[in-house]
N, C-alpha and C positions, 0 to 999 in steps of 0.2 A: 504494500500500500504506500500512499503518499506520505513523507517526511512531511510535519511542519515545526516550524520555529517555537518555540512557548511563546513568542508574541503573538503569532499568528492563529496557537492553539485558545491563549487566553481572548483573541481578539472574535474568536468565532463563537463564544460560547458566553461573553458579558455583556448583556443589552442595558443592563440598569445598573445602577449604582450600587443598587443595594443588594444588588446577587451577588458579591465579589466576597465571599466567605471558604476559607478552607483552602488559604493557597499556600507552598513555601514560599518565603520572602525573605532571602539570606541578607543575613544580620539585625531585621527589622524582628524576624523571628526569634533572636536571642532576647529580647526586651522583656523581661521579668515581670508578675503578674505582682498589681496590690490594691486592696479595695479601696486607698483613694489613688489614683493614678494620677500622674503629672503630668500627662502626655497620652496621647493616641493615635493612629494607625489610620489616615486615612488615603483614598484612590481620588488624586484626579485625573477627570477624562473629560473629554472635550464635552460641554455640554448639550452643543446642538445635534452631535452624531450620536450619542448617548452608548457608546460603546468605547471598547480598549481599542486603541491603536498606539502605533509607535511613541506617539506625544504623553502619553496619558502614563503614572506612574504613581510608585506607592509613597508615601511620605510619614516621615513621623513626628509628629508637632508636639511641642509644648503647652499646656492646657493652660498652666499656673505657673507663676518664676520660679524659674530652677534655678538654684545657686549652682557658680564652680564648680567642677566635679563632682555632682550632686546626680545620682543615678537618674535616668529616663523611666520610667515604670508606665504600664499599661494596666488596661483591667481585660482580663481573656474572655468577660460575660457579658452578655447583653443587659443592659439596663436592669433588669429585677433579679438575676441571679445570686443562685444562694450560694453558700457555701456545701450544699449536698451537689448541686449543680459540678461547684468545680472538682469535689469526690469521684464524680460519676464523669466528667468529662478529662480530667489531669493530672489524680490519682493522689492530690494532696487540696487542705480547704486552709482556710486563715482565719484567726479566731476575733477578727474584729472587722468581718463585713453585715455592713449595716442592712441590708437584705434581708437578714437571717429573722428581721423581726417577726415576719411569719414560718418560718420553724420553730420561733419561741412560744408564737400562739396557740398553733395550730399542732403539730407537731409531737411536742413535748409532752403536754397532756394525754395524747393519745397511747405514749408508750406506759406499757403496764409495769415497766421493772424500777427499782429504787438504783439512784447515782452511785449505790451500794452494790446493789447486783449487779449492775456493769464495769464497776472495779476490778469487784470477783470472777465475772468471766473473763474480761481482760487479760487478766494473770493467768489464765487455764488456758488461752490461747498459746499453739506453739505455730507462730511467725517465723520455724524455720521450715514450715509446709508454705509451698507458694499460694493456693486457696487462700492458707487463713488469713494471708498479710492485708486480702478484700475486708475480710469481715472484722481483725483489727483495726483497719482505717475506720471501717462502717463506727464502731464500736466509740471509739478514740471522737470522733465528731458524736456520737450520740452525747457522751459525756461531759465535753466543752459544751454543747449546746445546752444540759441539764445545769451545767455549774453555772453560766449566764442567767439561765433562770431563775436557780436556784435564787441567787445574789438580787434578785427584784422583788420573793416575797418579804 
């Protein structure tokens, strides 16, 4: 079959703006995630052709002043994501994304076990099985999320 270029792969397949999700973007892709980020990741393209071509490219802009050697951070989620979100999407969460207000609502109360019985399975976890290392994380953010709670009654 026909060779094409990644410009010409991406340019045949972005009509909008806001399709352009899920690409590599060397070195823009090394930008570290934090729930407040100082900077974000965005595409311009020509607006009246409304697609990629050779003009059109990815940028990474400053949101807020960044001091000096002061890291660029992103945020990897879309507007309301949680921190189960970024469990389930990148294999690690942060324990002070403001999202999270509805897994403290909703959530929380629904789990039947005490910030006690999740200690204790915790520890009965062997994280040298690869499985369990899911159901540690799982575990590990159940807990953070219980102790946030916890600390509001």
């Amino acid at each position: 079959g026909k060779r094409y270029s990644l410009l010409e792969w991406l340019s045949s397949r972005i009509t909008k703006k806001d399709v352009v999700k899920g690409y590599l973007l060397p070195m823009l892709d090394m930008s570290n995630h934090s729930s407040h980020p100082n900077a974000s990741i965005a595409i311009k393209i020509d607006k009246f052709a409304r697609k990629f071509e050779e003009s059109s490219s990815f940028v990474l802009r400053a949101t807020t002043d960044v001091e000096k050697n002061e890291e660029l951070t992103i945020s990897y989620l879309d507007g309301d994501g949680t921190s189960l979100d970024l469990l389930d999407k990148y294999g690690f969460f942060t324990e002070d994304n403001p999202n999270d207000e509805i897994l403290l609502a909703k959530l929380i109360p629904s789990i039947p076990t005490t910030l006690e019985d999740d200690e204790e399975k915790q520890r009965e976890i062997d994280t040298s099985v690869v499985e369990n290392g899911s159901i540690s994380a799982v575990m590990t953010l159940r807990m953070s999320l219980k102790k946030r709670a916890g600390s509001r009654i």
